[in-house]
N, C-alpha and C positions, 0 to 999 in steps of 0.2 A: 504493500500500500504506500502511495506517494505521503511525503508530508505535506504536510497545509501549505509548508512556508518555503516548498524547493522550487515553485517554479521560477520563471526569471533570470536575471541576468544574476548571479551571487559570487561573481568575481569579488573577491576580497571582502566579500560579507559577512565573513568570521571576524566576530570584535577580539584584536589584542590586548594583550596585557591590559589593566586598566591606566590611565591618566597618559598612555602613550597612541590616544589616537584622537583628532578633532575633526568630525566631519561636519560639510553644513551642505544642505540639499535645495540644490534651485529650482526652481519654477517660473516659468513666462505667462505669469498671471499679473491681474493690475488688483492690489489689494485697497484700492481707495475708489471705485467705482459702485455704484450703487445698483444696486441687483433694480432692472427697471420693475419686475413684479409690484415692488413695494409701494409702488403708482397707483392713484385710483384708476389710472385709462390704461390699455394694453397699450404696450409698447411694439409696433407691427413693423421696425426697421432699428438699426443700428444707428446710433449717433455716428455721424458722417466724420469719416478717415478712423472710426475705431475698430481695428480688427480684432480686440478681442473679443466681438460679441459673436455668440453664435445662437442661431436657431431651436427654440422649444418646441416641440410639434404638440400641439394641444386638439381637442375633438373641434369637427366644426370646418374644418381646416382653415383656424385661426395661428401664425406662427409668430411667437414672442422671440423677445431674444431675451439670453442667458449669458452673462459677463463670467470668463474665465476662474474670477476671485469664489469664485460659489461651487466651482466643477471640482469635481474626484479627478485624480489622470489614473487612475488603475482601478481594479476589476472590485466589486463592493461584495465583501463576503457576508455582509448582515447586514438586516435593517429592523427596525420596531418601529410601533404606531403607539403614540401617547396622547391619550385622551384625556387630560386636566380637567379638573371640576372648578376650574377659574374662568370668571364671568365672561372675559373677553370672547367664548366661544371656539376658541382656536383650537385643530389636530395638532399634533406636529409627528413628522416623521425622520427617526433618527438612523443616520447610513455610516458606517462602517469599512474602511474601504484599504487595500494594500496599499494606500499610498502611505499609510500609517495612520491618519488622522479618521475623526467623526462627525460627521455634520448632523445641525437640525434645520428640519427645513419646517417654515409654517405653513401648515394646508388652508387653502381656502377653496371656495367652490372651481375656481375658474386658475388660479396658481399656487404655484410648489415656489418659495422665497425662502433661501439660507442665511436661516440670522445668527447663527455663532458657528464657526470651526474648533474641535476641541481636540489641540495637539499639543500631546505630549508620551506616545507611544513613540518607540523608535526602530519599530520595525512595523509586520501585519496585523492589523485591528482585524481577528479571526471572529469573535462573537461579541453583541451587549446585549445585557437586560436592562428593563428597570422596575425597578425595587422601591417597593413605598410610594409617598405622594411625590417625590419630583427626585431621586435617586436614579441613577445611569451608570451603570456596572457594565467595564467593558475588560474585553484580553486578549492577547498580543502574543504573535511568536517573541517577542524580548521575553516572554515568560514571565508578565507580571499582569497582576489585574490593578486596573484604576475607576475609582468613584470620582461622578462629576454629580456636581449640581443642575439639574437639569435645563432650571431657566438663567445660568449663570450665562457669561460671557465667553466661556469655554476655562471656565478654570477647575484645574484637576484637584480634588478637595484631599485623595488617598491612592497613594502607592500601595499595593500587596504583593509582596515579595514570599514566594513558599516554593513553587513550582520551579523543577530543574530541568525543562524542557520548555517548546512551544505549548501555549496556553489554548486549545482549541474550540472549547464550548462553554458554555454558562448555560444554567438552570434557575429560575425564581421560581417562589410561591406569591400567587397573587394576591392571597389573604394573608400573610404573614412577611410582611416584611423585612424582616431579621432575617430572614434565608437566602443566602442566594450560595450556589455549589460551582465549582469548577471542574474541567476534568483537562487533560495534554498529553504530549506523545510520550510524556515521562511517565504514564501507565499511573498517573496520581489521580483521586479525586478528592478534593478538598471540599467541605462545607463552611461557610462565613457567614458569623452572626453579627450581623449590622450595628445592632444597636446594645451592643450587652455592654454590660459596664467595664468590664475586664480587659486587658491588653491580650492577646494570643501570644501564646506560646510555642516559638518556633524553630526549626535546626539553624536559622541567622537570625541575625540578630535585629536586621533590618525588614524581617518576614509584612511589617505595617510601618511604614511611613507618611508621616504628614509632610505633603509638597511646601506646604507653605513655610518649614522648618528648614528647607536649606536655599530658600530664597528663590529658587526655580518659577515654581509653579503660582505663586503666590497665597492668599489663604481665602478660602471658600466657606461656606457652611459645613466647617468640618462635620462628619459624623464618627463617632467615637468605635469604630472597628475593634473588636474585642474576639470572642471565643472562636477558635479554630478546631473541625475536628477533619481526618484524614481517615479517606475508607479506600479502602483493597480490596483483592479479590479474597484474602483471606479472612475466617472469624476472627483469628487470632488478635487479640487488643491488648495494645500495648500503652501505659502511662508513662506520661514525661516527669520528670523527677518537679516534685510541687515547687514552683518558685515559688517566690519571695511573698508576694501577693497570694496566694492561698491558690491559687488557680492551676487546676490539672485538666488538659484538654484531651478527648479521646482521640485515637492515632490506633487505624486498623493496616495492619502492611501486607504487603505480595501481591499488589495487585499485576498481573503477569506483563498484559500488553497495554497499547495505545489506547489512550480514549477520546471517540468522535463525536458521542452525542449524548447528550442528557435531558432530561427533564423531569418535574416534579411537578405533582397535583395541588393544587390551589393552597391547601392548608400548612403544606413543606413535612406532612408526618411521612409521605412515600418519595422514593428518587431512584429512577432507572437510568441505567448508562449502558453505553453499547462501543464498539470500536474492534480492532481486528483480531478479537478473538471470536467472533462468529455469534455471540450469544446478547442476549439479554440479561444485564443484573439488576436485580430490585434490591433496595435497599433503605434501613430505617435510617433516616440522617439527622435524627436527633442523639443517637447512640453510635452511629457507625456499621452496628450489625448489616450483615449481610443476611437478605430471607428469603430470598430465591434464582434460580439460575434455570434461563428459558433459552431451549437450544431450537435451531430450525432452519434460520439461513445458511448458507454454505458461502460468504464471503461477508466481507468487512459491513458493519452497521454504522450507517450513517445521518442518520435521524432518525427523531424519538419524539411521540408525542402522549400526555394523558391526558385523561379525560379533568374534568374537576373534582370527580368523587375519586379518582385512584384505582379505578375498578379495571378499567382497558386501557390498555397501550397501541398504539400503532408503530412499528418499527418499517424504515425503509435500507435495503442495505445494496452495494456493489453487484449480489448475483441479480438486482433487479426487479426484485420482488417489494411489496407492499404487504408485512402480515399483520392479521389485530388480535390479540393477544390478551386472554380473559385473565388478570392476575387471583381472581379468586380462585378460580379449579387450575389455576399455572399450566396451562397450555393455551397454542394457536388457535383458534377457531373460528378463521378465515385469512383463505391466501388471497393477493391480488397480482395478478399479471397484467400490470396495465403500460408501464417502460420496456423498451427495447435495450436499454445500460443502465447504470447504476443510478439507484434513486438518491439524490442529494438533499433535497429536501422537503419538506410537509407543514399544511397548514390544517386545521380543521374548524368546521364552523362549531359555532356555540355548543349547540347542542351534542357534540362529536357523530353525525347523522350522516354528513361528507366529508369526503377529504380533498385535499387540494395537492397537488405532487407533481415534481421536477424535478430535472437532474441533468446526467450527462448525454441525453438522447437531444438535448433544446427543447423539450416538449412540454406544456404545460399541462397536467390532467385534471380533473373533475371525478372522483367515484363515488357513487352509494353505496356507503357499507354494508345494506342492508341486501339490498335487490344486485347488487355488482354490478350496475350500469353505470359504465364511465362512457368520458368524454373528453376529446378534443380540444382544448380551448384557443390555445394557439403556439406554434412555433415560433423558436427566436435563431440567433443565429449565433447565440454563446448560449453553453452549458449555465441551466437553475442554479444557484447555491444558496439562496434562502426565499420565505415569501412571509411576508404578513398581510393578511384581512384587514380592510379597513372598510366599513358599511359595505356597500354593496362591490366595491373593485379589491383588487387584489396588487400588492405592491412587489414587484419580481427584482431578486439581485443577481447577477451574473458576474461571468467571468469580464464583463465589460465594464466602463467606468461609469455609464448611464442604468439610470434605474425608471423601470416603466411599471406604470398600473393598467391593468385589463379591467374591464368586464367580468366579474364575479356572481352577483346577485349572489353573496355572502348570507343575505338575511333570509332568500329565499331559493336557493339551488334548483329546485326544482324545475323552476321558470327555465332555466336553460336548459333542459331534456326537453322540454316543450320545443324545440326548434328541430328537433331528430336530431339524428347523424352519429346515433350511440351505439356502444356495443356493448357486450358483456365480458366482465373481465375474467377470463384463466384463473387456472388455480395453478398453474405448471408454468416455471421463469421462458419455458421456449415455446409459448401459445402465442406470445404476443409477438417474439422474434419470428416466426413461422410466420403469421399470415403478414408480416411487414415484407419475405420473401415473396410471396406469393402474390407482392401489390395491392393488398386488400387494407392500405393507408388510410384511416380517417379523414376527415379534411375538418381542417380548423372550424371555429365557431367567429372566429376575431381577427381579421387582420392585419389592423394594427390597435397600436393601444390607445387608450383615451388620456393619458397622462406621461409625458417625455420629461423628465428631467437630466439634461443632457452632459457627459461629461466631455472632459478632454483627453484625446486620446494619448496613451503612455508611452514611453520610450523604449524602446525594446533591442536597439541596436546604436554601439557607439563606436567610437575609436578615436583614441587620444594623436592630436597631431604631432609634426617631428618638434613644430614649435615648442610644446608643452602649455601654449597658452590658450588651444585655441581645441574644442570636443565636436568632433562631425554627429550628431544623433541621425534616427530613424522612427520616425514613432509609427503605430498599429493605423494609422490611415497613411502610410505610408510617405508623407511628408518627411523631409529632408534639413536638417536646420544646420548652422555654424553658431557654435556656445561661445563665449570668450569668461574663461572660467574665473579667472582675476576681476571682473566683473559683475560675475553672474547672469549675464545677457545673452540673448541670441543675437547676433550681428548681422545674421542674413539666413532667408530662410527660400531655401531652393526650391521648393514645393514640391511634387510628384516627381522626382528626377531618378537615376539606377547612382543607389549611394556607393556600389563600388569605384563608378567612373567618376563619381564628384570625391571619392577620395581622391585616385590618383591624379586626379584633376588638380587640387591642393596640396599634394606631395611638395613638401621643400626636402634640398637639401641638407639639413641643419640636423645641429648634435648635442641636446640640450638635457642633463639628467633627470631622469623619472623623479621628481619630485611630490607627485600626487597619484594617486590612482581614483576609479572613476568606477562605481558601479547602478545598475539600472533599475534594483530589485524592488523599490518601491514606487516607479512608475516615472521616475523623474532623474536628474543627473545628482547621485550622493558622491561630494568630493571627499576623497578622505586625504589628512593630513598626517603624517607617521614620522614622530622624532626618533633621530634625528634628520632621518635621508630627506624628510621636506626641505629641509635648510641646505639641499645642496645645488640649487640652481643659482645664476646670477648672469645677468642681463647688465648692459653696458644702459646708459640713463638712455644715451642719443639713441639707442634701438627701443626703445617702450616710447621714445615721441615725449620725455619729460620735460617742460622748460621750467629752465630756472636752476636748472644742477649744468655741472661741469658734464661733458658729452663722456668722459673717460670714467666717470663715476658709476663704481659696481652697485647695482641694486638686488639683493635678494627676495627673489619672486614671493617665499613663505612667508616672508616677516611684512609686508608689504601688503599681502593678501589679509594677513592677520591683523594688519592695523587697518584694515577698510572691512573686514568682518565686525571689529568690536569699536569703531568708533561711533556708533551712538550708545555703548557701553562706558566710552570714554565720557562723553558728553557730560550723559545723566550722572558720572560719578564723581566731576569738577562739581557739578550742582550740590551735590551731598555732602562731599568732603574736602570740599577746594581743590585749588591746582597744585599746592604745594606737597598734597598727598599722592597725588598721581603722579607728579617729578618725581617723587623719591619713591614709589615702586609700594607704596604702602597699599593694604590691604585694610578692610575695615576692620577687624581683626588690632590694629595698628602696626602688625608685623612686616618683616619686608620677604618677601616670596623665596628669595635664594637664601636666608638664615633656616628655612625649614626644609628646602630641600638638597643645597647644591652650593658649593663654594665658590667664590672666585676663578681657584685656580684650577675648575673643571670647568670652566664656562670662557665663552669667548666672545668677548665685548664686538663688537659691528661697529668698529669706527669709522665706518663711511658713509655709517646711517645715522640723520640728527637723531637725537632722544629727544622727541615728540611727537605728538598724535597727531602730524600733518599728514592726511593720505593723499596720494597724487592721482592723477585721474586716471589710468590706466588699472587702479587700483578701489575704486569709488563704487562701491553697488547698488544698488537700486534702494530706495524704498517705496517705490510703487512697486515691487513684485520682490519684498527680499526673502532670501534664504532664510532659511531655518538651521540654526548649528545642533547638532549629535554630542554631544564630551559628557566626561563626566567630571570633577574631583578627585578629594581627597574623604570624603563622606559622603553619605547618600549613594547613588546608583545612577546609571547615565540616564539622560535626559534632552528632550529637546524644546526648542521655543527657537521664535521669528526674531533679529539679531534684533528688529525694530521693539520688542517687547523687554528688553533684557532691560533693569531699572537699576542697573550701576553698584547695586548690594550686594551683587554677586561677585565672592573672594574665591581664594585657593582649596574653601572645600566645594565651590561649583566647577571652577574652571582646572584644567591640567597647567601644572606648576610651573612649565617649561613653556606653557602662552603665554600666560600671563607675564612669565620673564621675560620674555621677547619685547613683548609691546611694552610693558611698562619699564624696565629697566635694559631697555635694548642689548641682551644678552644672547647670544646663540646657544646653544648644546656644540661641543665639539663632534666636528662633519671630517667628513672624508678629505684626503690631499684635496685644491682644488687646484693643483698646478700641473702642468702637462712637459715632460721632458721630451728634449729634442734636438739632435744636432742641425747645426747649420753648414752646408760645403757648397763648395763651389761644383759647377760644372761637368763632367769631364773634357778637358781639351780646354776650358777657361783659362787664360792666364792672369785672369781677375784674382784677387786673393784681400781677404777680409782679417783684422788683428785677431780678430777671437778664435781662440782654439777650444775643443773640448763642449762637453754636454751644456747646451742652455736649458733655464724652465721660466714660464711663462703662464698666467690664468691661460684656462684651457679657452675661456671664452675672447681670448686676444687674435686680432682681426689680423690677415696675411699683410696687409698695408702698413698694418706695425713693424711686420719681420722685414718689410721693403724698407722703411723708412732705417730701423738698426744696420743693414748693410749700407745704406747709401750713409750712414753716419760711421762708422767703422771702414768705410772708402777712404773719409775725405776728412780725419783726425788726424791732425798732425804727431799725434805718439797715444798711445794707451792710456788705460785711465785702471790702473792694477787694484783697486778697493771702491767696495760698492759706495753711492755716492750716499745725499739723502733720497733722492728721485730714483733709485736702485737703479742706474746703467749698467754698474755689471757685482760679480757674486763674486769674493774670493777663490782663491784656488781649493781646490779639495784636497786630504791626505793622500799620498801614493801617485805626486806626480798630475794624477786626473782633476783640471779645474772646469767646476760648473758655471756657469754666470748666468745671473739674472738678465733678463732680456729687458725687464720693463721693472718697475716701483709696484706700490702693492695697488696704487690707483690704476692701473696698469696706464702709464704715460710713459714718455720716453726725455730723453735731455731736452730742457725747455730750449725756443729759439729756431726749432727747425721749421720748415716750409711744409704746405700739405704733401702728403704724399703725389698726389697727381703731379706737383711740378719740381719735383726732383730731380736732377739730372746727374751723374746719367741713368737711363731711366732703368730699373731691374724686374727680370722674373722671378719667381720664385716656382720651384718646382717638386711635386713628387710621386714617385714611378714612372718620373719622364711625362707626367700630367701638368701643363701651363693650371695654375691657381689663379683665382680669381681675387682680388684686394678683400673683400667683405668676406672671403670664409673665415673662421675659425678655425684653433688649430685643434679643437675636439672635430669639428667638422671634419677634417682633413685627416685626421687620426680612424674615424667610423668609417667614412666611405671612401676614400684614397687607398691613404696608406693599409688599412687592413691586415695588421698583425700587430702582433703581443707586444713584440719588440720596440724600442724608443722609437719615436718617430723621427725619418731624415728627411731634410728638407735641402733642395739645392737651388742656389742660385746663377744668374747670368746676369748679363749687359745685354741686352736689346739693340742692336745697330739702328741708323738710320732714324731714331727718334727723338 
């Protein structure tokens, strides 16, 4: 059985060590546009020259537009319908989606409007319930659950840390608020009592976190998360030694494998789980015990539903089948063959009278459990993987980033047999695959749905260019983009083009160290930052278009990136605690960042970068569409938020210690050599000859125009110059006879006073493998695609006649 959380791009989507990774994840959205719904008049065209608006298809064929800032870019694995007893009248429906995050959108007759986003998962938001009167219980392959306030602004009220795997389902009780259960691929299933007075007691120590405690998330209508119990597949219960607090929580272990699905009856006294070991478990989850074990499918179960008395179950699993399941006499008694693949998910009306069923076939069904008269309702063109009822339609999530409501008649099923076109459902999983051979296809009831709420489509295909500054994507409608990731922007977007030929189409020559990596897995470009190898690029100012620096002045791409990630973290934290705390590297804490982690003389000052929070434009990110950073600290657990939310109170237990020393105390981590050795010769058959003997080294990013201009100064010197200067012209001799010299200072410049290189005389090539070099390569350039071996690199020059 697949995990929840393998599809996708998961190139480097294993988190390292902790505090040694910073990611932050872009999106080409406008986050300060107003969702037109929110209008008393449809809105039946885009405001002129804005593309991010795109098309809602609504009944009628009325077509609104839907602004990017509201859209999911990835596949919505959940959704719930909440219907508040507050006066204003309003649904709202909440979607869950691999981009990580969760939205509510307000129902009204005629629009679907996204009034909060709630991020702070950092990976797949796999399942939510909600729990109580405005309680939103949600969980994440990170393996953790988090409570939000419903009508909050999207603020995460509680972290729940227990689960050592991806977190894939949740269970409530509708009448008992206190309950809500977990289950994940770590074969755990957890029960959490919402409102007890108690702290739970767990194998970490951070098993319940309040966000609002390490400055993150902010603070919500906290609720007081207390008693934890763990059930398995085994009786066996086992007590945790009583802390301190009197409090001993049940904890049943062995449960064997994965768990996909759960649910529990209105009251929270019953709770069935299912996943791939084939079977049904019923279980009391006020105690833990285990009370019975329903065997019948023959592959993986993947939703579950009970009725409100606890009496019947519905299970849907991988072999296909739909069975309902009388828990009073603990057997099947009745199968349903109504999918052609695996059932993903189930809805049932009130009464538990029909059921509603989808999955991996794209098919939406209709069945009576009573008479086995299913139906049709309609095909999609992504695999079900959840549904909620809501009055008379039905809210479908897929493997797509758009979530659509059908035609239901929820309150009255019947009504739709009244149209024909039914059949009877199988008792046998190959009745249904059989007459789908034989072409005996139903035909839909619906052809399209009455409600689009439309997302953007996700990224699915990338590749980092030779620049390093610059990510080609491909997203699922097959559009084409240029990211410029020091940014966070798309710079050009090529539309419907073949992304292989727009790569090689952008192919430079250039040889720039891997200083970031780039993966795709939650719909969008997550850059990730890894010390110290982030800190090993460097760009000359005049090549990033900087003015106002010296053109020979090295810039470090990470630290550059990181001081235009955090400077509205900057901002807000002069506000708070002045400038003078921010010069001197202070934390709120009052401590300074490298006394807790890292001395002096393991750190490397970046003296060619001022110490300040000036970001240059090359450098500068959006805040109409910014990133969201991924890190964690030194306490707590990792975490994400929009860099535009971060409110400047965040120290060295949010941030990794070795950012915040960078930006605030312009300190590097010691990086790899950044210097490139290589001799210089002449010719063969030249009778040109140059003073310097023996190996030179030079930054690897120093331009061939440099090594022209050192020959034509080393021509036309009247005697040598044997000890390096201040401006490093050249290096001492080395021990054993062999001397190195420096070709350039560490600004990489040369002896002041000379002339551009283009009017030199006389004029010189530089050459290698007998290959004419071009003035602007590099000698890393020159090193990867020239020279092409292990060995130092040789470089030879000539005189050019006749110029």
């Amino acid at each position: 059985m697949h995990r929840v959380g393998s599809a996708g791009n998961t190139n480097n989507s294993t988190r390292p060590r902790k505090e040694k990774r910073l990611t932050y994840v872009l999106n080409d959205a406008d986050d300060t546009k107003v969702n037109p719904f929110g209008l008393l008049e449809p809105v039946l065209s885009p405001p002129q020259g804005d593309t991010r608006a795109h098309p809602c298809y609504y009944g009628h064929g009325v077509i609104f537009f839907f602004f990017t800032r509201a859209m999911h870019c990835a596949g919505i694995n959940c959704l719930d319908v909440w219907m508040p007893t507050a006066p204003d009248g309003h649904d709202y429906l909440f979607t869950g989606s691999r981009d990580g995050t969760l939205k509510r959108w307000e129902l009204t007759e005629e629009a679907a409007t996204c009034s909060a986003t709630f991020e702070s998962h950092i990976d797949w938001v796999n399942d939510a319930v909600l729990a109580g009167d405005n309680t939103l219980v949600s969980c994440s392959s990170d393996t953790t659950l988090k409570t939000w306030n419903c009508l909050s602004d999207g603020t995460c009220t509680r972290t729940l840390r227990q689960h050592t795997d991806y977190v894939t389902c949740l269970a409530a009780a509708e009448k008992n608020s206190n309950v809500v259960a977990s289950g994940g691929l770590g074969g755990e299933v957890f029960v959490w009592d919402l409102e007890a007075a108690l702290t739970p007691v767990s194998k970490a120590s951070d098993a319940v976190e309040e966000d609002c405690s390490n400055g993150i998330n902010g603070s919500g209508n906290s609720l007081p998360i207390t008693s934890l119990r763990t059930i398995s597949s085994s009786n066996s219960i086992s007590l945790h030694p009583t802390p301190p607090h009197g409090y001993a929580p049940v904890a049943a272990k062995g449960h064997k494998e994965s768990v996909y699905a759960l649910a529990m009856n209105d009251s929270g006294t019953l709770l069935v789980s299912g996943g791939t070991e084939k079977v049904v478990r019923v279980w009391d989850p006020r105690t833990g015990s285990k009370t019975m074990k329903l065997r019948g499918h023959t592959d993986n179960i993947r939703a579950l539903l009970l009725d409100s008395t606890g009496r019947f179950c519905l299970s849907g699993s991988s072999d296909s089948m739909i069975r309902l399941w009388d828990l009073g006499q603990q057997r099947c008694v009745h199968s349903y063959a109504v999918h052609t693949d695996s059932v993903w998910a189930l809805a049932s009306t009130p009464t538990f009278s029909h059921v509603y069923s989808g999955g991996r076939d794209l098919s939406l069904y209709l069945t009576d459990l009573v008479t086995r008269e299913s139906l049709l309702l309609c095909t999609k063109e992504h695999p079900i993987l959840q549904l909620a009822l809501h009055d008379d339609g039905i809210w479908v999530a897929t493997t797509d980033s758009s979530v659509h409501r059908w035609p239901a008649e929820g309150r009255n099923p019947q009504k739709v047999f009244q149209r024909g076109g039914s059949f009877l459902a199988g008792n046998l999983s190959f009745s249904r695959a059989r007459a789908s051979l034989e072409g005996s296809i139903p035909v839909p009831v619906h052809k399209e749905p009455s409600y689009t709420i439309p997302g953007t489509p996700g990224i699915v295909q990338h590749e980092i260019l030779n620049n390093r500054r610059h990510v080609l994507t491909k997203d699922t409608a097959g559009s084409v983009k240029l990211w410029e990731i020091t940014k966070g922007v798309v710079v050009e977007d090529y539309g419907q083009v073949s992304f292989e030929e727009k790569k090689e189409e952008l192919f430079e020559m250039v040889s720039i160290p891997a200083w970031f990596t780039v993966d795709t897995r939650l719909g969008n470009l997550s850059v990730h930052l890894d010390t110290p190898q982030c800190f090993s690029a460097e760009m000359y100012s005049a090549d990033l278009g900087i003015i106002g620096k010296p053109e020979d002045d090295k810039v470090n791409l990470a630290r550059e990136t990181l001081k235009g990630l955090l400077a509205h973290w900057l901002t807000k934290r002069k506000q708070r605690f002045g400038s003078q705390s921010v010069a001197n590297g202070e934390v709120s804490s009052g401590k300074d960042i490298s006394a807790r982690s890292i001395s002096h003389s393991r750190m490397e000052v970046d003296g060619n970068a001022e110490n300040d929070s000036m970001v240059y434009p090359p450098f500068e990110f959006s805040t109409v569409s910014p990133p969201s950073i991924i890190t964690e600290g030194s306490q707590g657990g990792p975490w994400r938020k929009k860099i535009t939310d971060l409110d400047g109170t965040e120290d060295e237990k949010d941030f990794p210690w070795w950012c915040l020393d960078c930006v605030l105390n312009n300190r590097l981590p010691p990086r790899e050599n950044a210097k490139c050795s290589f001799y210089l010769q002449a010719c063969e058959g030249s009778t040109v000859q140059i003073l310097t003997q023996g190996k030179l080294s030079a930054p690897r990013i120093l331009r061939i125009h440099k090594v022209i201009n050192y020959v034509v100064e080393k021509m036309v010197l009247d005697k040598p110059t044997e000890s390096v200067n201040s401006d490093g012209t050249f290096a001492p001799g080395l021990p054993g006879g062999q001397s190195q010299h420096s070709a350039v200072g560490g600004d990489g410049s040369f002896r002041s006073g000379l002339k551009p290189w283009q009017k030199l005389k006389p004029s010189i090539e530089i050459l290698c493998n007998n290959q004419v070099l071009a003035p602007d390569m590099s000698l890393a350039t020159v090193r990867a695609y020239i020279w092409k071996k292990p060995e130092d690199l040789v470089l030879n020059y000539r005189v050019v006649q006749g110029r």
